[in-house]
C-alpha positions in Angstrom: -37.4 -51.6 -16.9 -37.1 -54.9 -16.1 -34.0 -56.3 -14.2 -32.8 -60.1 -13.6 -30.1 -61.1 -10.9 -30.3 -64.8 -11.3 -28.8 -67.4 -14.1 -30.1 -68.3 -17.3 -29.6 -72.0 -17.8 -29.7 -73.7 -21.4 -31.4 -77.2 -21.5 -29.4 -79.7 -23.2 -29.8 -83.5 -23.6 -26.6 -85.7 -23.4 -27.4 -86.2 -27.1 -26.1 -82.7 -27.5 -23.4 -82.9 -25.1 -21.8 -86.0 -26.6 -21.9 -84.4 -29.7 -20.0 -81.2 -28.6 -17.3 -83.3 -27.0 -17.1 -85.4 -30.5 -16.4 -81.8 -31.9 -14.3 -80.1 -29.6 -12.1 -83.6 -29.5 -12.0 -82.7 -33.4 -10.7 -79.6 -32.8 -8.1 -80.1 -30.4 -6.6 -82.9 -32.9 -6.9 -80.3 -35.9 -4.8 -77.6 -34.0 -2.2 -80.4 -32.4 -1.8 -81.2 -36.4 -1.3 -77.4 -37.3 1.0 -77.2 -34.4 3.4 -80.0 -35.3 3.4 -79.0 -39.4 4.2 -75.0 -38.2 7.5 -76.1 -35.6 10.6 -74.7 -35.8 13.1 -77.5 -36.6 16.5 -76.5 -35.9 19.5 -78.8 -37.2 22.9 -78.5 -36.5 25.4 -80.5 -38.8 27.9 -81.4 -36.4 28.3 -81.2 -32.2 27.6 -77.6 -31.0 29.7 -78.0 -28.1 32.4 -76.4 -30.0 30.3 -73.5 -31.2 28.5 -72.0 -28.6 31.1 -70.1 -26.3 31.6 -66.7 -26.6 29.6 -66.5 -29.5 29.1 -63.5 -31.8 25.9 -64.1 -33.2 24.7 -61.7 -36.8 21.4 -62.5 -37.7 20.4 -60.9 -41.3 16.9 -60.9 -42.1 15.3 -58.6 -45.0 15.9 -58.4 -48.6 19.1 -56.1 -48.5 20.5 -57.0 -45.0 20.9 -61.3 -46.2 22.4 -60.0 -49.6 24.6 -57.9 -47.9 25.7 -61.6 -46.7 25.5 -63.6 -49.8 27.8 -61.2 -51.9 30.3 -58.8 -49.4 31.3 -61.4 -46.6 29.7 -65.6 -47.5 31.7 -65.0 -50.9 34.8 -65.8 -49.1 36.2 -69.2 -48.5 36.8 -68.9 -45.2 32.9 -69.5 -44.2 31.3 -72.9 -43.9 27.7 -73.7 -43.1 27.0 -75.5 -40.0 23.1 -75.6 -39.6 20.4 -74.3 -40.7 16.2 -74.1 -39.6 13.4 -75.1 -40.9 9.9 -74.4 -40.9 6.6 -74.8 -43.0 3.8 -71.9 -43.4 1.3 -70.5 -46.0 4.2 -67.9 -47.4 7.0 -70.3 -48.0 4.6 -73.0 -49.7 2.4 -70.6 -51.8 5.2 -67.8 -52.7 8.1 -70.1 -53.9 6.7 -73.7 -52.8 8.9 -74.1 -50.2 8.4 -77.0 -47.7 9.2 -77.4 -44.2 12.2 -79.5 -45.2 13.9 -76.7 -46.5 15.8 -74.3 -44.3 14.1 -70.9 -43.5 17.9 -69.5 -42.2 21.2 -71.4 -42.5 24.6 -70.6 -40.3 27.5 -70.1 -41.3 31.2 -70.5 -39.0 33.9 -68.7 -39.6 36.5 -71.4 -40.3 39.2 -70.0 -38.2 37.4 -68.4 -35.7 34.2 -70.8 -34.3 33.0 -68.1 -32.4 31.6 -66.0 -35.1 28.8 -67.1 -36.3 26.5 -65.5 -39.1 22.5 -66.4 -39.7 21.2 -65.4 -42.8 17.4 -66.0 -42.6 16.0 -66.6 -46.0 12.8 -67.6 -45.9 9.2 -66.0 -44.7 8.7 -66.2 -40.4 5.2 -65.8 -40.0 3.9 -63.8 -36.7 3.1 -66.8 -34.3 6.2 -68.8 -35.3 8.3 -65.9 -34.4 8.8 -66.3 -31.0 9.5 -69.9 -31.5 12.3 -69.1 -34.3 14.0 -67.0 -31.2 13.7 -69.5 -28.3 14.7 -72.5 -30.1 18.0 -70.7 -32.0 19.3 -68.1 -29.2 18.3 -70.8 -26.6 21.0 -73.3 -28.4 23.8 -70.8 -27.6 25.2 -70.7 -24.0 24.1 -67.3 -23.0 27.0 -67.0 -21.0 30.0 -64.6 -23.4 27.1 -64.3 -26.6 26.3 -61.2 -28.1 24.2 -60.6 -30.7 24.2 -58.3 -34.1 20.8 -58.0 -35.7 20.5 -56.4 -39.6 17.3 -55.5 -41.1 15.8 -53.4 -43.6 12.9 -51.4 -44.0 11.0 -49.1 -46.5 11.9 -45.1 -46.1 8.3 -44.9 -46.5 7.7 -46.1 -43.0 9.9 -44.0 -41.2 8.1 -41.2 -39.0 10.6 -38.7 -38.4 10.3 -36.7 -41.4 12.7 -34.2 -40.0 15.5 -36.7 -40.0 14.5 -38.6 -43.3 14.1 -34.7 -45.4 17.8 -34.0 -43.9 19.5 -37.4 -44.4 20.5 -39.4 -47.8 18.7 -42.6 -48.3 19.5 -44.8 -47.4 20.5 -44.6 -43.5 21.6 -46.6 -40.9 19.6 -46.4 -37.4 19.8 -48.6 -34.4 18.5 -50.1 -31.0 20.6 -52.3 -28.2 19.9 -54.0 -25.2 20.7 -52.1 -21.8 23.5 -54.8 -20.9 24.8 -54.1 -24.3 28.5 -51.8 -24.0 28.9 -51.4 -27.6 29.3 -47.6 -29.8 27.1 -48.4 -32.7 28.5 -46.3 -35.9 25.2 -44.7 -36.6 22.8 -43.0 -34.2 19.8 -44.6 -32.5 16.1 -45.0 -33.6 14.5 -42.6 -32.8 10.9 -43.0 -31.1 7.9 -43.6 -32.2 10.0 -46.0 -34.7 9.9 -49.0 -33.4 11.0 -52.8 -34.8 9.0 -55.2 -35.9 9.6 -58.9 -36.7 12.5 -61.3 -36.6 14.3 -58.5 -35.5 11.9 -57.4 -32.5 11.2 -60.7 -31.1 15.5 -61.0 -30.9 15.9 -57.5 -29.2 13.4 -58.5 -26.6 14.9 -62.2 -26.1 17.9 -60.4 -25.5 16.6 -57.7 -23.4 14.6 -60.3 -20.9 17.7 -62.3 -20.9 20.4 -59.4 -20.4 22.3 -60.4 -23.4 24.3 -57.7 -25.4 22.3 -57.3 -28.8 22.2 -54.3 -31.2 19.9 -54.4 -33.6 20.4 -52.4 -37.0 17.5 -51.2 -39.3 18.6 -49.7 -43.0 15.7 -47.3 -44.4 15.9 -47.6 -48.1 13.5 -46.7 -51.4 14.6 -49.4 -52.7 12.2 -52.2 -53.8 15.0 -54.6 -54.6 18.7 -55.5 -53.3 20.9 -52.3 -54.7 24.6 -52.0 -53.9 24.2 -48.7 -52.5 21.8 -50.2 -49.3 24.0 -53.4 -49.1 27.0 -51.2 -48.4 25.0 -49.0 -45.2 25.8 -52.5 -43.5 29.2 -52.4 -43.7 29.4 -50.0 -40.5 27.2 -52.5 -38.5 29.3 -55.9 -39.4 32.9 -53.8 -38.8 32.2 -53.2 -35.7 31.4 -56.7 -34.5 35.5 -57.6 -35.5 37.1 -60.8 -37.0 34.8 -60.5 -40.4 36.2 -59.7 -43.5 33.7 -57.6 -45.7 34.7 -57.8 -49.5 34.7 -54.8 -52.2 32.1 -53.6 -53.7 31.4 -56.6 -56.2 30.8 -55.7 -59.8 27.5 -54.4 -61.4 27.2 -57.3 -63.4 27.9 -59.5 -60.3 24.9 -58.1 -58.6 22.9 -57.7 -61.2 23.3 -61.8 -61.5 22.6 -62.3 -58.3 19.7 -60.2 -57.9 18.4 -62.0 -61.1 18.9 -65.4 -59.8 17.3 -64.2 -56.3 14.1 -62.7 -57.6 12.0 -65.4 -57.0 12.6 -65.0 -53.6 12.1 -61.3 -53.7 8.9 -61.4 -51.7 9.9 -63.9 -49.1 12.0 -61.6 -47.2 10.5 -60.3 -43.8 
């Protein structure tokens, strides 16, 4: 068997070169392009001064946990937007032509209490913009006195702890918090090897890196669509946080309307 301990060396012309560096020029200007249209713009409508001190931070992403928003708490008066972000990627254009001018999440301040603040994330956060969605917003709070309240939903179907899902109601409430975190979540924790995924992961760890308080809840629901009975599992996670009024249940006809009007945004949840 033959062996070789030197280096192969390809012969090239400057021909060939020159033409590589053409391409690879080429490329680096296609990816700067697909950079800049896939940033994370955040916008806030007014100073931020005011806003970020002893923040409490709730962050709602998934098809039940931002309805849960929209019809038990932002129904109230006392809530007015204050900023929103926005980003541009395959699943907002293609799935309800969304551009990047339109806000993936919008904020909301409590009118007479600036220091809770609620995000309701509406719009589809791919993989790889992820981590920018988390820097740019929890970087624009002073880390200093925030704490952070994460909602989320997820099929029952994807829960591994049979055990637990065979002796428990769906849906049910589970949750994970940081180690600096000194709150007594209302529902017990998630269970390994369960683990969070999205939005919601890439906040936990922010928080955890940074030794900010953060719980994070995850609902486990069969339901494809927003139902009253899920949006009402969040109530324990919102009460706890303090200063935020949670309505009663609404109607059936009232959710029925809004899940009707909401449906074409029924697959751009996370």
């Amino acid at each position: 068997m033959a062996t070789f301990f030197g280096e192969v060396l390809s012969v090239s012309s400057r021909a060939v070169d020159e033409d590589e560096e053409d391409e690879n020029d080429e490329d680096e200007e296609i990816l700067k392009e697909l950079d800049e249209t896939r940033e994370v713009h955040l916008e806030w409508y007014q100073s931020n001064s005011n806003l970020m001190t002893d923040t409490n931070l709730i962050i709602a992403v998934g098809r039940n946990a931002s309805s849960f928003l929209s019809v038990y708490v932002l129904t109230s008066p006392s809530w007015e937007a204050v900023g929103h972000a926005s980003l541009s990627n395959a699943g907002n254009q293609t799935i309800c032509g969304q551009t990047s001018t339109e806000p993936a999440c919008v904020f909301y301040r409590k009118k007479d209490n600036p220091a809770v603040i609620l995000c309701k994330i509406s719009g589809y956060i791919e993989e790889d913009q992820q981590f920018q969605w988390t820097e740019k917003v929890l970087g624009s709070f002073k880390q200093k006195g925030l704490s952070v309240t994460v909602l989320s939903d997820s099929p029952v179907a994807e829960y591994k702890n049979m055990d637990h899902a065979s002796s428990s109601s769906s849906p049910f409430l589970l949750c994970l918090q940081t180690k600096c975190s000194t709150a007594n979540p209302q529902c017990p924790p998630l269970e390994q090897p369960n683990i969070f995924t999205g939005i919601q992961a890439a906040v936990l760890s922010h928080c955890q890196v940074n030794q900010i308080p953060a719980v994070a809840y995850q609902c486990y629901s069969d339901a494809i669509s927003p139902d009253s009975i899920t949006m009402d599992t969040y109530k324990l996670a919102v009460t706890s946080v303090g200063d935020i009024e949670v309505g009663p249940l609404p109607s059936a006809d009232t959710i029925n309307k809004f899940i009707k009007t909401n449906q074409i945004q029924s697959n751009l949840y996370i």
